[in-house]
Structures are given as structure tokens and as C-alpha cells.
C-alpha positions as CSV (number, residue, x, y, z in Angstrom):
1,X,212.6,52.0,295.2
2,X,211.3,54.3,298.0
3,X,211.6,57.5,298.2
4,X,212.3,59.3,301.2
5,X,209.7,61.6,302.6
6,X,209.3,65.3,302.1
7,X,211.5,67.5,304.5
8,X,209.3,69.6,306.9
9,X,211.6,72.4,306.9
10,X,210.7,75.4,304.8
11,X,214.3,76.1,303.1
12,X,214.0,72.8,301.7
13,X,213.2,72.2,297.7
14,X,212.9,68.7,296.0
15,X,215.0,68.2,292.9
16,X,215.1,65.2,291.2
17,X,216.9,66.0,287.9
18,X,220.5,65.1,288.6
19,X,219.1,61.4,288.8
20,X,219.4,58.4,290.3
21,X,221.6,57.7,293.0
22,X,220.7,53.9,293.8
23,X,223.9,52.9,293.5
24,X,225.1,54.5,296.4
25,X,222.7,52.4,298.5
26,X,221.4,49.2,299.0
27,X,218.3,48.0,297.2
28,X,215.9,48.6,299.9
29,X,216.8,52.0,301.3
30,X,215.6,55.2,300.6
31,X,217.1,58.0,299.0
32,X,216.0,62.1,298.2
33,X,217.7,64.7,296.8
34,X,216.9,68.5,298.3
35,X,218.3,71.8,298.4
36,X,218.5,74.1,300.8
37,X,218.7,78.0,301.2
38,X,221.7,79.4,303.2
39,X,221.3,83.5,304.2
40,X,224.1,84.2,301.7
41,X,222.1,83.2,298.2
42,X,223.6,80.1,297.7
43,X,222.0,76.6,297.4
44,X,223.3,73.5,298.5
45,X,222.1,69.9,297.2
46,X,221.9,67.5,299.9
47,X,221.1,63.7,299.0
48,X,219.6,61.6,302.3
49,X,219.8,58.2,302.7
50,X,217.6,56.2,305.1
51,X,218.1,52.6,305.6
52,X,214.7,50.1,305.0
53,X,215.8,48.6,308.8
54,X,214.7,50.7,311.8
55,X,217.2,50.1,314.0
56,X,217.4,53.5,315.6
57,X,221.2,53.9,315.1
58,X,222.9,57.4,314.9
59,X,222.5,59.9,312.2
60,X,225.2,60.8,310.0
61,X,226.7,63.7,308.4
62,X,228.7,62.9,305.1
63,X,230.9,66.2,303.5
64,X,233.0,65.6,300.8
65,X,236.1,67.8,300.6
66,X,237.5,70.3,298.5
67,X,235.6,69.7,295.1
68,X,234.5,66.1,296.4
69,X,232.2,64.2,294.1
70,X,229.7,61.7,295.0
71,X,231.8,58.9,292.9
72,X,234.3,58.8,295.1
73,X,232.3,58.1,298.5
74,X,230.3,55.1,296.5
75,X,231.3,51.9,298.5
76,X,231.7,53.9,301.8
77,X,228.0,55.1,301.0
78,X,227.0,51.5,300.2
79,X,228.2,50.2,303.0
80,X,226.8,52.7,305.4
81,X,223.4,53.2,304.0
82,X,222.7,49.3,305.2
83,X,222.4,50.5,308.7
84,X,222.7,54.5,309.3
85,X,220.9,57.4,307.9
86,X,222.9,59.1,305.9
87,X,223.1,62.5,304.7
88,X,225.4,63.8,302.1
89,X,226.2,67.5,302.0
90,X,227.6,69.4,299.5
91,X,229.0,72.4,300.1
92,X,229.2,75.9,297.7
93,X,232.5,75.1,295.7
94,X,230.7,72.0,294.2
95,X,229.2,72.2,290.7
96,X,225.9,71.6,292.1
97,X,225.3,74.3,294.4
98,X,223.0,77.1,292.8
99,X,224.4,80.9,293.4
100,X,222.6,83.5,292.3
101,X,224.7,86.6,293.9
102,X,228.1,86.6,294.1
103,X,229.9,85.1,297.2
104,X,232.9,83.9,299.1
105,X,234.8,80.7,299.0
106,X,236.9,80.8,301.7
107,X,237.1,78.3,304.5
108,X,234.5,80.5,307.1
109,X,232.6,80.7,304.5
110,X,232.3,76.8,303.9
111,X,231.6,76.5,307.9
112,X,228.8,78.3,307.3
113,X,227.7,76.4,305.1
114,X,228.1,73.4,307.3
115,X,226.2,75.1,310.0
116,X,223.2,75.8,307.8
117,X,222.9,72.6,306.4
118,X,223.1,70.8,310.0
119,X,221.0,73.5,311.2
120,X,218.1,73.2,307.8
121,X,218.2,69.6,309.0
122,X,217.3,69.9,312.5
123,X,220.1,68.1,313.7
124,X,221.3,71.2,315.9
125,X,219.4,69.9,319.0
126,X,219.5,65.6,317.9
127,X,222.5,63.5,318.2
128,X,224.5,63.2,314.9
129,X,227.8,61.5,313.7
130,X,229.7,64.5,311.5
131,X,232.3,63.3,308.8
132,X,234.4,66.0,307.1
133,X,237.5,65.4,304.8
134,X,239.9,68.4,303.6
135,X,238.5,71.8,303.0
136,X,235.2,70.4,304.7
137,X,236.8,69.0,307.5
138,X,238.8,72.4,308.2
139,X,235.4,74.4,308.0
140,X,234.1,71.3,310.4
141,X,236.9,72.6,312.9
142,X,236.1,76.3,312.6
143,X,232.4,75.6,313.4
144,X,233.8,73.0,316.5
145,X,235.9,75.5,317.8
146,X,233.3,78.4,318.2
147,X,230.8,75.7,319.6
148,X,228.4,76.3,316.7
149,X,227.9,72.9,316.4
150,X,227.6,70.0,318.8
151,X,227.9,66.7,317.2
152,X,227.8,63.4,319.2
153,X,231.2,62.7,317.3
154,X,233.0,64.7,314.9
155,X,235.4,62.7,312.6
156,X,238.1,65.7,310.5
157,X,239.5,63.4,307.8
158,X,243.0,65.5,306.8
159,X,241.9,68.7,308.2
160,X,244.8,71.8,307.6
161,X,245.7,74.2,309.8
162,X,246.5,76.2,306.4
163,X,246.8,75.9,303.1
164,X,250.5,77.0,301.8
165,X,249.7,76.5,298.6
166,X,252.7,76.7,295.6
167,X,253.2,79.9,294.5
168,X,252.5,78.8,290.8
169,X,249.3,77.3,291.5
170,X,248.2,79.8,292.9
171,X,249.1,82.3,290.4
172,X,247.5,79.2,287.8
173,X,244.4,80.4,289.5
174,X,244.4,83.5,288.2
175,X,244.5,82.0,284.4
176,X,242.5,78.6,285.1
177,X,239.1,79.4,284.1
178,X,239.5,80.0,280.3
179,X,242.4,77.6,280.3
180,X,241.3,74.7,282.4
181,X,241.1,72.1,280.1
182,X,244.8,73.0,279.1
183,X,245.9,73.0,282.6
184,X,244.2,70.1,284.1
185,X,246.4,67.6,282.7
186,X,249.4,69.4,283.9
187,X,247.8,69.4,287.4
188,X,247.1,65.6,287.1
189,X,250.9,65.2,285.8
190,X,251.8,67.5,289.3
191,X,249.9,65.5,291.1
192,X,251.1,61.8,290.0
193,X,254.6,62.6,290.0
194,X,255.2,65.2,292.9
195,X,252.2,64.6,295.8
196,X,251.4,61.2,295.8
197,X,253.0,57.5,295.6
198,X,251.0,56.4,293.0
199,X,252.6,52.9,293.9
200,X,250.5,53.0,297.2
201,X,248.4,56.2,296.6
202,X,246.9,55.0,293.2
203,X,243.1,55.5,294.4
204,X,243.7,59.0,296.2
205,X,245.2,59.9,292.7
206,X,242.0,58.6,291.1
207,X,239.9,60.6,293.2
208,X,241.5,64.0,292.8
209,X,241.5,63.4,289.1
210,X,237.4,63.0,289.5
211,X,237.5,66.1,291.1
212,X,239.3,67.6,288.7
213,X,237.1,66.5,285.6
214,X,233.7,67.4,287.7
215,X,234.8,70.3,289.0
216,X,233.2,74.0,288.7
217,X,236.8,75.8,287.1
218,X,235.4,79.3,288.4
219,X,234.4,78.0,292.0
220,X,237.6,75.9,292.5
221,X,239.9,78.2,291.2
222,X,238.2,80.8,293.8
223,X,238.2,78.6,296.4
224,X,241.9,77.6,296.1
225,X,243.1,81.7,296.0
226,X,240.7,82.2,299.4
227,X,241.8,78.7,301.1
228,X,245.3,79.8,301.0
229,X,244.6,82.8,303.7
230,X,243.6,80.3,306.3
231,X,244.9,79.4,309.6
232,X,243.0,77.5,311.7
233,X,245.0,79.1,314.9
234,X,242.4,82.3,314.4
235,X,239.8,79.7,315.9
236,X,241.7,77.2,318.2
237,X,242.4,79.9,321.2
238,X,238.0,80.0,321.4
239,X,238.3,76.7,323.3
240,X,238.1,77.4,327.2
């Protein structure tokens, strides 16, 4: 297996212990996994993916949503790997982002986060394809909307507007750090039975349970209480 070259940019780190991540690629491409520093003392993990092809086709910009684990994008990784450049960002909420002073979660907050990592890339001035789902993709539209960021082609998976979340999950959040493994299952149970047809909906149910079980309780917990103040209408009337 190759590797893929060391980053030129300065806020870059290697880190190799959380690894291997050939499965989420052909044979022949190349894969790295970095961090970089934002301005807020958080580190985010980034893994790039560079097809063994030179074909010159368009960088892209992978962001799992809220809580979003690598697992779940495996055959979508696979199958885009083959042919594109591929970098997968994760954003602070995830388990692997390193904070050493506390910090926000809220949804301006994960722009940021988005605009550092395209930005510790240099991608800000390059063509790029950016693909965002939930929380990420809502950040995505913050960053959009206040022209921070210029991709070739932005593509929101389930972006919100805002997050009305049920009163007793939210108050759940308050209590869901010590008792998260007591709580999980009834979120799961919530989840099967009240938000999705698991008849038609069985592998979006599978993925939030991975979320779930890899999740960071402190960080999601946080990031659900702060997600819940949103409204994307603060940032739509910036377009002229």
C-alpha cells in the first residue's frame, strides 16, 4: 500500500495510530491520516484518499454529519476513491478530534471548522466538490451563505434550517454523560419505533445506531443542547 505524501502545510501532523483504513479504498490508492490545528484549540483528523490513476478529476470534500463515523461512508468511499481524491473531514463533535481548552459545539462553530479544514488544505483558491450531510451540511450552508467558501459544487445532504429538538431529549442531555449507556438503548428504541420506517429505513437506523455506540457522550450531548438554537435564516438574508 502507498502512502500518501506529507502535507506541506504547517498545521498539519501525521498520525497513524487509529489504523488502517484500506478498506475504504481500492487496493491501489493511497491513503494518510493528518490533523490539523483550527484557531480555537481543537484538532481535527482528516483521512485523504488519492486514487493510483491520474486522471485529473475534481477534488472532493467528504463530512460526515452529526456524530458521523467512517463505517458508515465505506462503499460510498470505495467507490469514489477509484477515481477522485478524496478527503474525509471530521469535524469537533467526533470522538477523534483532540481539544485541549474548552469550546463550543454549536453549528457556527462546526462551519468554522469546515472553513479551516478547506482552508489547511489549500483548497480555498482550487476547484473542489464539497459533500456535507446533517449538522455538517447545515454548517456547509452557514459558510455558503457568508461566501467563506467557494466550492465548484456544494452537495447539503439533509441540511436543517433548525433543530426543534423534543423537549425530553433535550432535557436527556443534561443527564446523558454519566448515564449514556443506560440511555442509548432507549434512544435506539425512539428511534426504530417513532423516526424511521425501519421497513424501508433499516440502513439509516443502522447508521444512527453506529453513531450512537462511537460517539463522544460529552461532545454529543453538547452538541445536541447548542444545535437546537439554530436557524439557518440568521445567514440566508447575506445572499445579494
Amino acid at each position: 500500500m502507498k502512502e500518501f505524501p506529507n502535507s506541506s502545510e504547517s498545521n498539519f501532523s501525521d498520525d497513524f495510530s487509529d489504523g488502517d483504513y484500506s478498506r475504504y479504498c481500492p487496493n491501489s490508492a493511497a491513503y494518510k491520516s493528518e490533523y490539523i490545528s483550527t484557531n480555537t484549540g481543537v484538532s481535527l483528523r482528516i483521512i485523504t484518499f488519492r486514487p493510483s490513476a491520474k486522471d485529473n478529476m475534481p477534488l472532493i470534500v467528504l463530512i460526515p454529519g452529526l456524530a458521523g463515523v467512517i463505517d458508515s461512508f465505506k462503499d460510498l468511499l470505495v467507490e469514489l476513491t477509484s477515481r477522485y481524491p478524496v478527503y474525509y473531514v471530521e469535524t469537533r463533535e467526533k470522538r477523534s478530534a483532540k481539544i485541549s481548552s474548552p469550546v463550543g459545539f454549536s453549528v457556527s462553530d462546526i462551519a468554522a471548522d469546515i472553513a479551516c479544514a478547506i482552508q489547511a488544505l489549500g483548497l480555498a483558491h482550487f476547484s473542489y466538490i464539497l459533500i456535507s450531510y446533517s449538522l455538517t451540511a447545515s454548517g456547509a450552508a452557514v459558510v455558503l451563505a457568508i461566501k467563506m467558501l467557494t466550492p465548484t459544487l456544494a452537495v447539503l445532504v439533509q441540511p436543517s434550517a433548525s433543530f426543534p429538538w423534543p423537549r425530553w431529549l433535550l432535557g436527556l442531555t443534561w443527564v446523558g454523560v454519566p448515564l449514556y449507556g443506560v440511555i442509548k438503548p432507549f434512544v435506539k428504541w425512539y428511534i426504530r419505533n417513532f423516526t424511521i420506517d425501519i421497513n424501508e429505513g433499516k440502513e439509516i437506523y443502522e447508521i444512527n445506531c453506529r453513531n450512537l455506540d462511537q460517539a463522544n457522550p460529552r461532545r454529543l450531548t453538547t452538541a445536541v443542547r447548542a444545535m437546537a438554537r439554530f436557524s439557518i435564516w440568521e445567514y440566508l438574508p447575506k445572499y445579494k
